[in-house]
C-alpha atoms as an extended CHARMM CRD file, in Angstrom:
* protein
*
       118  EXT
         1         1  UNK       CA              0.0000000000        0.0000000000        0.0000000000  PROA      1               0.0000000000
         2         2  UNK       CA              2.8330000000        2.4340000000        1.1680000000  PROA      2               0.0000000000
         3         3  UNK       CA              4.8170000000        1.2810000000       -2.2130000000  PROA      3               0.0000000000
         4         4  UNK       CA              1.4330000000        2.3540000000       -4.4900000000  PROA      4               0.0000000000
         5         5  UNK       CA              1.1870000000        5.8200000000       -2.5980000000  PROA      5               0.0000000000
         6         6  UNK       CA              4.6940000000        6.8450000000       -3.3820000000  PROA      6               0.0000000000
         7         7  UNK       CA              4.7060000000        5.5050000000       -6.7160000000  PROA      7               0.0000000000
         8         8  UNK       CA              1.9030000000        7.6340000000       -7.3550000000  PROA      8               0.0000000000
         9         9  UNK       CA              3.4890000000       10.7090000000       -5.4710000000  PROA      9               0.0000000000
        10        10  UNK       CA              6.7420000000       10.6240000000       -7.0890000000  PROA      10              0.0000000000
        11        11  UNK       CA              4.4550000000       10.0770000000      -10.7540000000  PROA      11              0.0000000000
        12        12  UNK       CA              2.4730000000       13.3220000000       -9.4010000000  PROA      12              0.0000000000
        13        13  UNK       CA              6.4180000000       15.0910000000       -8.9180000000  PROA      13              0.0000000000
        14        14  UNK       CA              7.3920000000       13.7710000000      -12.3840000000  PROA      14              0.0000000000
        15        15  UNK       CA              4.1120000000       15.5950000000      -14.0340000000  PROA      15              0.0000000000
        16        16  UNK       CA              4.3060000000       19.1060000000      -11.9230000000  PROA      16              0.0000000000
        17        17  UNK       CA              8.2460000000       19.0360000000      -13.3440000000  PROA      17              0.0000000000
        18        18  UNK       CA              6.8640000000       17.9360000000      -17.0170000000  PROA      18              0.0000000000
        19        19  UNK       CA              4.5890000000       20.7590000000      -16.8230000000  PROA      19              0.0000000000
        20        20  UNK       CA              6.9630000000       23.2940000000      -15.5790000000  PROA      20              0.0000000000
        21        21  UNK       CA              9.8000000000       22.4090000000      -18.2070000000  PROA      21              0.0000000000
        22        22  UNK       CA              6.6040000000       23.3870000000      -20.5600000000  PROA      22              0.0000000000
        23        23  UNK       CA              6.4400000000       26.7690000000      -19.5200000000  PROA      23              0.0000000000
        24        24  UNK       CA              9.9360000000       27.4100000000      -20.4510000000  PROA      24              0.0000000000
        25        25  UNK       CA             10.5010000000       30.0490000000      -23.3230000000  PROA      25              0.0000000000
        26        26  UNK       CA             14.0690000000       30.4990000000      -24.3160000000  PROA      26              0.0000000000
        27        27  UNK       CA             17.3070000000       29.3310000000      -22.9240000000  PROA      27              0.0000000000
        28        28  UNK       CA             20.4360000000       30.6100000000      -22.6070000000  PROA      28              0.0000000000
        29        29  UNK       CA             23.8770000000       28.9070000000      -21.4900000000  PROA      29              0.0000000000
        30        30  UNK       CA             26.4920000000       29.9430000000      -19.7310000000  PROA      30              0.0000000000
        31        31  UNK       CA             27.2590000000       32.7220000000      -17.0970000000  PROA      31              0.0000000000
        32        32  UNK       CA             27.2880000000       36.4260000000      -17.0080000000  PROA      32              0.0000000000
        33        33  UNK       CA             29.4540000000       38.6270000000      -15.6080000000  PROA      33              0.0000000000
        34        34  UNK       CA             30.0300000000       42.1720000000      -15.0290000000  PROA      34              0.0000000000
        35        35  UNK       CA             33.8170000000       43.0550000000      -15.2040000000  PROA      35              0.0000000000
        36        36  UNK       CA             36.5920000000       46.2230000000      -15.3650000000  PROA      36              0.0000000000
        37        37  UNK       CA             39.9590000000       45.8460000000      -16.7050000000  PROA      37              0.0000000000
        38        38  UNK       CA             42.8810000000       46.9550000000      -17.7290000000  PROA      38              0.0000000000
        39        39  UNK       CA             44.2090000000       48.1830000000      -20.9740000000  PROA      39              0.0000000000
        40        40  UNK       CA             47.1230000000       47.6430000000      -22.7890000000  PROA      40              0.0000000000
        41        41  UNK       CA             48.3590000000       51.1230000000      -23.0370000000  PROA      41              0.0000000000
        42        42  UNK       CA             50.4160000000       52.1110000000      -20.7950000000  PROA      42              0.0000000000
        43        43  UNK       CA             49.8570000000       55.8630000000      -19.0570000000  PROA      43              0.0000000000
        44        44  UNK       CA             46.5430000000       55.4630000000      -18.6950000000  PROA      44              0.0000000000
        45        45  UNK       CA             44.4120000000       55.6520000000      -16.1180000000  PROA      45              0.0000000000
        46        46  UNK       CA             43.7100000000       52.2220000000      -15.6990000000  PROA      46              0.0000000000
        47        47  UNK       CA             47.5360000000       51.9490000000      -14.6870000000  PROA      47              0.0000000000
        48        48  UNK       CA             47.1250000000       54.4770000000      -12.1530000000  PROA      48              0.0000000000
        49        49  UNK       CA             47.8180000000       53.6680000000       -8.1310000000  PROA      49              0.0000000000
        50        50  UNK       CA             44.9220000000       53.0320000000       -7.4460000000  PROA      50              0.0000000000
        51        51  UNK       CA             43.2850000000       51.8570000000      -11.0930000000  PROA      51              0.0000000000
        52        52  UNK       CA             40.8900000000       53.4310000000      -12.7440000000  PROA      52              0.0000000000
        53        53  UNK       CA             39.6240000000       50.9680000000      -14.4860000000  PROA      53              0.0000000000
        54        54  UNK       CA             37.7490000000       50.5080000000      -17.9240000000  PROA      54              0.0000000000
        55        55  UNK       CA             34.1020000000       49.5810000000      -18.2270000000  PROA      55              0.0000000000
        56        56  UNK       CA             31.9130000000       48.2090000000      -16.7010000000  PROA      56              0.0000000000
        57        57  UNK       CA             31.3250000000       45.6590000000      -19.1460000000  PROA      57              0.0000000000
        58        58  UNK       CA             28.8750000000       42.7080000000      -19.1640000000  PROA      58              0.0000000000
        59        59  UNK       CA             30.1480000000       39.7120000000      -20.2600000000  PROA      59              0.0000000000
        60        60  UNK       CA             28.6590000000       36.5450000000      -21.1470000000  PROA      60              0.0000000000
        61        61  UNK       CA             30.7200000000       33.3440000000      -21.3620000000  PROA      61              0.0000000000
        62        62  UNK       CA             29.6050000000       29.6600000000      -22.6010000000  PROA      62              0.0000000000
        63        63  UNK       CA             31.2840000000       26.7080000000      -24.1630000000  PROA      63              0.0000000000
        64        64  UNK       CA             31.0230000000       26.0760000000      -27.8610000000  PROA      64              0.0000000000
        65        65  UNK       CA             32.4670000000       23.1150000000      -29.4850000000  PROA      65              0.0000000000
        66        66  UNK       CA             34.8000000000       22.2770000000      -25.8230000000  PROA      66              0.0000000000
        67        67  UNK       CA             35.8880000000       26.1740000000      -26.1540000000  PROA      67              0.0000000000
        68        68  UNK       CA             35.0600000000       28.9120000000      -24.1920000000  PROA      68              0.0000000000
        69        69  UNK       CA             33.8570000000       31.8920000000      -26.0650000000  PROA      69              0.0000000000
        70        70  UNK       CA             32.9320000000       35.2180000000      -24.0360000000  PROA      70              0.0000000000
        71        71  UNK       CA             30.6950000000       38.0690000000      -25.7060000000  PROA      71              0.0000000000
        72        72  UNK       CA             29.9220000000       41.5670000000      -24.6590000000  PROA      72              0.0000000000
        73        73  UNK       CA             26.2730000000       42.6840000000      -24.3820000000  PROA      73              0.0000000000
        74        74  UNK       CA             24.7890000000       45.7730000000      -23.7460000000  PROA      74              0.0000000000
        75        75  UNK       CA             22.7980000000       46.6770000000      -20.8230000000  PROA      75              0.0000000000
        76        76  UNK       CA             19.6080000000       46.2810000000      -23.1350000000  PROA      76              0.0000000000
        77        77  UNK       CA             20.6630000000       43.1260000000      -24.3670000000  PROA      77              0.0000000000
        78        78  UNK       CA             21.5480000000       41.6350000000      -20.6720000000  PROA      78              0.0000000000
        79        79  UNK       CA             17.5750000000       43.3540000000      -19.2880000000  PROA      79              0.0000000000
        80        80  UNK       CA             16.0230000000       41.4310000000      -22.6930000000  PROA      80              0.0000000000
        81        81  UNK       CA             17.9020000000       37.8020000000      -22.2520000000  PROA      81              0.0000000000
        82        82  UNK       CA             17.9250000000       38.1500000000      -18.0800000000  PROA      82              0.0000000000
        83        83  UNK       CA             14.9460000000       35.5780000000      -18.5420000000  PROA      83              0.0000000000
        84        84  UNK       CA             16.7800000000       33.2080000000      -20.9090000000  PROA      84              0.0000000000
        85        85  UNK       CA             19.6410000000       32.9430000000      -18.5480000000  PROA      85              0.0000000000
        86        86  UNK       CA             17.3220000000       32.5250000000      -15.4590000000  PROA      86              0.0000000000
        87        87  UNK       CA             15.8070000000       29.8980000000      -17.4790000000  PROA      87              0.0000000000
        88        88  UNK       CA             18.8230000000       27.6800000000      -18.2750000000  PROA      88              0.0000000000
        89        89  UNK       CA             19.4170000000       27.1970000000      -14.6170000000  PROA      89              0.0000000000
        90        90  UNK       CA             15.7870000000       26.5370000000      -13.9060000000  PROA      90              0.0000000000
        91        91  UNK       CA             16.1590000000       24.1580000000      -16.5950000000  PROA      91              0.0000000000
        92        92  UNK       CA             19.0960000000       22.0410000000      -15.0660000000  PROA      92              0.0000000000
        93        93  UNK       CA             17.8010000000       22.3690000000      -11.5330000000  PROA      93              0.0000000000
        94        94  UNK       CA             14.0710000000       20.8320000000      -13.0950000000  PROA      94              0.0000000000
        95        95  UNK       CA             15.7290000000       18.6160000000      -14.8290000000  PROA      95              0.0000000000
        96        96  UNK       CA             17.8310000000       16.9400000000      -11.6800000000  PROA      96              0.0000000000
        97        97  UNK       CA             14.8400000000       16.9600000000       -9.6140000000  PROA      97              0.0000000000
        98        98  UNK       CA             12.7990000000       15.0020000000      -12.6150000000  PROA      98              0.0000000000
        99        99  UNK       CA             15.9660000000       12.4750000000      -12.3800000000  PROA      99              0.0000000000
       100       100  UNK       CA             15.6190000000       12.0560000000       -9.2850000000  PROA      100             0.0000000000
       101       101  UNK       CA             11.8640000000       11.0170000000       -9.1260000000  PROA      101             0.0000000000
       102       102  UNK       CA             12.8960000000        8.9560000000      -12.2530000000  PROA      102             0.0000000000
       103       103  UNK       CA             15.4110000000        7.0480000000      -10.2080000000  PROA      103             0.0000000000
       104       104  UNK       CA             12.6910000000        6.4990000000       -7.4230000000  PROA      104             0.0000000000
       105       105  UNK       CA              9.9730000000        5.6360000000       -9.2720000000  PROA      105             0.0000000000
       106       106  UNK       CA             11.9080000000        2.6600000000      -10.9680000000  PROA      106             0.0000000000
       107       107  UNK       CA             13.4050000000        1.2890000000       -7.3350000000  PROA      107             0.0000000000
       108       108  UNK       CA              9.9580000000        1.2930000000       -6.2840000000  PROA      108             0.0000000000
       109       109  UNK       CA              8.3700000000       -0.8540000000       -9.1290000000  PROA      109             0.0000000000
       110       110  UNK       CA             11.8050000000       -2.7870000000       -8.5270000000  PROA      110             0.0000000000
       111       111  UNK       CA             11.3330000000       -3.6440000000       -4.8740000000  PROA      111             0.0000000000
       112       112  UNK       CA              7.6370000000       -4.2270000000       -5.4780000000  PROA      112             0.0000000000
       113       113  UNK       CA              8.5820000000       -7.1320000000       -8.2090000000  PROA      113             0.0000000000
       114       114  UNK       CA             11.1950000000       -8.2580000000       -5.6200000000  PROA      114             0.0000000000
       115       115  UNK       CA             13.9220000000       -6.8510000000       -7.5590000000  PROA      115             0.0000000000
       116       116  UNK       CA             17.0180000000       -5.8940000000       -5.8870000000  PROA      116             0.0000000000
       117       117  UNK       CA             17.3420000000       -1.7500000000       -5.9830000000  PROA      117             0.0000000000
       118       118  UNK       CA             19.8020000000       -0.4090000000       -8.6930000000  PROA      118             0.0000000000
């Protein structure tokens, strides 16, 4: 009885994270970041005691292909994709819980058949 209630809670879990990886619009890898740095040219103020360093700039950074490729985005660019970044991480945290319930699911139907667990 106990096995058939939590095979049907953990089937409820898997279909609230189904339906939430529905509502998902666009997705965007990677991290941002908002850095200053130097230049290369000396004398400027950037070289200074204390720096005065250039930017700020926002910089977002994924992999592509095993390689990590940064781009610069404006501030209008970073307030219209904000979203699509949040996204990507509600994506991989939705995605381990769904696992997760996966994995239980099957160890219950397992034990119930008198299967060993995995």
């Amino acid at each position: 009885m106990a096995n058939k209630e939590t095979k049907r809670a953990f089937e409820a879990t898997r279909q609230a994270l189904a339906a939430q990886l529905g509502e998902i619009d666009g997705v965007l890898p990677g991290s941002v970041g908002v850095r200053q740095k130097r230049c290369g040219k000396s004398g400027w103020a950037c070289h200074d005691d204390p720096p005065r360093l250039h930017g700020p700039y926002i910089q977002w950074t994924r992999a592509v292909d095993g390689k990590t490729v940064t781009r610069y985005l404006s501030e209008e660019e970073l307030a219209r994709y904000q979203p699509w970044f949040d996204n990507a991480r509600r994506l991989k945290e939705i995605t381990a819980k769904l696992e997760i319930a996966s994995v239980h699911a099957l160890e219950i139907e397992r034990s119930a058949k008198g299967n060993s667990p995995i």
